[in-house]
C-alpha positions in Angstrom: 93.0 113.9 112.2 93.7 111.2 114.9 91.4 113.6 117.3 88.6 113.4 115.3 88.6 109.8 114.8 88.7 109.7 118.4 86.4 112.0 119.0 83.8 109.9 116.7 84.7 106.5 118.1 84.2 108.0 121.4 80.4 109.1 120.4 79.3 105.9 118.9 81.1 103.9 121.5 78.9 106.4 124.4 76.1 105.8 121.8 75.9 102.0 121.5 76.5 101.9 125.3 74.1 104.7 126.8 71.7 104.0 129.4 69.8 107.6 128.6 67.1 105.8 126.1 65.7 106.8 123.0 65.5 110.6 123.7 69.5 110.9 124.3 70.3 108.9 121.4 67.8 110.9 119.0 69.6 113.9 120.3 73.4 112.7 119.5 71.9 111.3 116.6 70.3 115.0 115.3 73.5 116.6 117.0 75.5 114.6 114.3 73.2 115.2 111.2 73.8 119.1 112.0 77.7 118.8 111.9 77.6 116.8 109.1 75.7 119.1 107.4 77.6 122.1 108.4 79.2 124.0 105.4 82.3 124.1 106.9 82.2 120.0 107.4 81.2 119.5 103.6 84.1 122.1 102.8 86.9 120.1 104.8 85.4 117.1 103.6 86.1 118.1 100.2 89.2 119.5 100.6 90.5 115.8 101.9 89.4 114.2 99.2 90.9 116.6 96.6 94.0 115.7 98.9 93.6 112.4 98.5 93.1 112.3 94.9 96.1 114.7 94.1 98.8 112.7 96.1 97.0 109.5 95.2 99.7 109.2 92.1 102.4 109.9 94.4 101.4 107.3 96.8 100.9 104.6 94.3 104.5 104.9 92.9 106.2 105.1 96.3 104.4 101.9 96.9 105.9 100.4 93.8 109.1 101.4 94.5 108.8 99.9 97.9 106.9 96.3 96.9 110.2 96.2 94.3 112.9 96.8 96.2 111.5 94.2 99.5 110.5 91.6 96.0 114.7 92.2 94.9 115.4 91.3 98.6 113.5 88.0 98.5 114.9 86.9 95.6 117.1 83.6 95.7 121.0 84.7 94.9 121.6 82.1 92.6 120.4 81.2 88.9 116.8 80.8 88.6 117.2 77.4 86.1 119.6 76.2 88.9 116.8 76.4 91.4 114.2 75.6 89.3 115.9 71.9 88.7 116.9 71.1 92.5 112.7 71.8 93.3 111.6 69.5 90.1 110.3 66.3 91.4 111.2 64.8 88.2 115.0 65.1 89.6 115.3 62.7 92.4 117.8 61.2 90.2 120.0 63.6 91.0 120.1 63.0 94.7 122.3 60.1 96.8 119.3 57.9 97.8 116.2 59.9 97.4 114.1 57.1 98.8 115.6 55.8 102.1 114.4 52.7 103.1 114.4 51.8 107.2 112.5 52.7 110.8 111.2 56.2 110.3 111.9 58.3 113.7 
């Protein structure tokens, strides 16, 4: 699969940056309507999307699974109403001097 993005990035890079004219890029340009209408193209086409679609399911729950376990990781140790009160602005009360008064640094 990584060969044939290659191989296409490749064609539209020699495309976009051909000196042959307008006669070399119809060519390529027919050359690449033919493949992509080969039957054989259209089958393997298919066939990855099936692919896709089948494991698609699979995917989603391994992604879950994952996005879970790095949110648990995150998570702050302690209680959630314990941090929730030290980051309410309404508790400065709760600190020594929360307004210090002086020459700023």
């Amino acid at each position: 699969m990584k060969k044939l993005v290659l191989l296409a990035a490749g064609g539209v890079g020699y495309v976009l940056g051909a000196r042959a004219g307008r006669g070399r890029y119809d060519q390529i340009a027919g050359l690449a309507t033919k493949v992509k209408q080969d039957p054989r193209v259209q089958d393997a086409a298919h066939h990855a999307t099936e692919t896709a679609r089948a494991q698609a399911p699979v995917v989603k729950d391994k992604v879950s699974s994952a996005a879970g376990a790095a949110a648990d990781k995150v998570r702050p140790s302690g209680s959630h109403a314990d941090l929730e009160s030290q980051l309410n602005p309404d508790n400065v009360a709760l600190q020594d001097n929360p307004y210090p008064q002086g020459n700023l640094p």
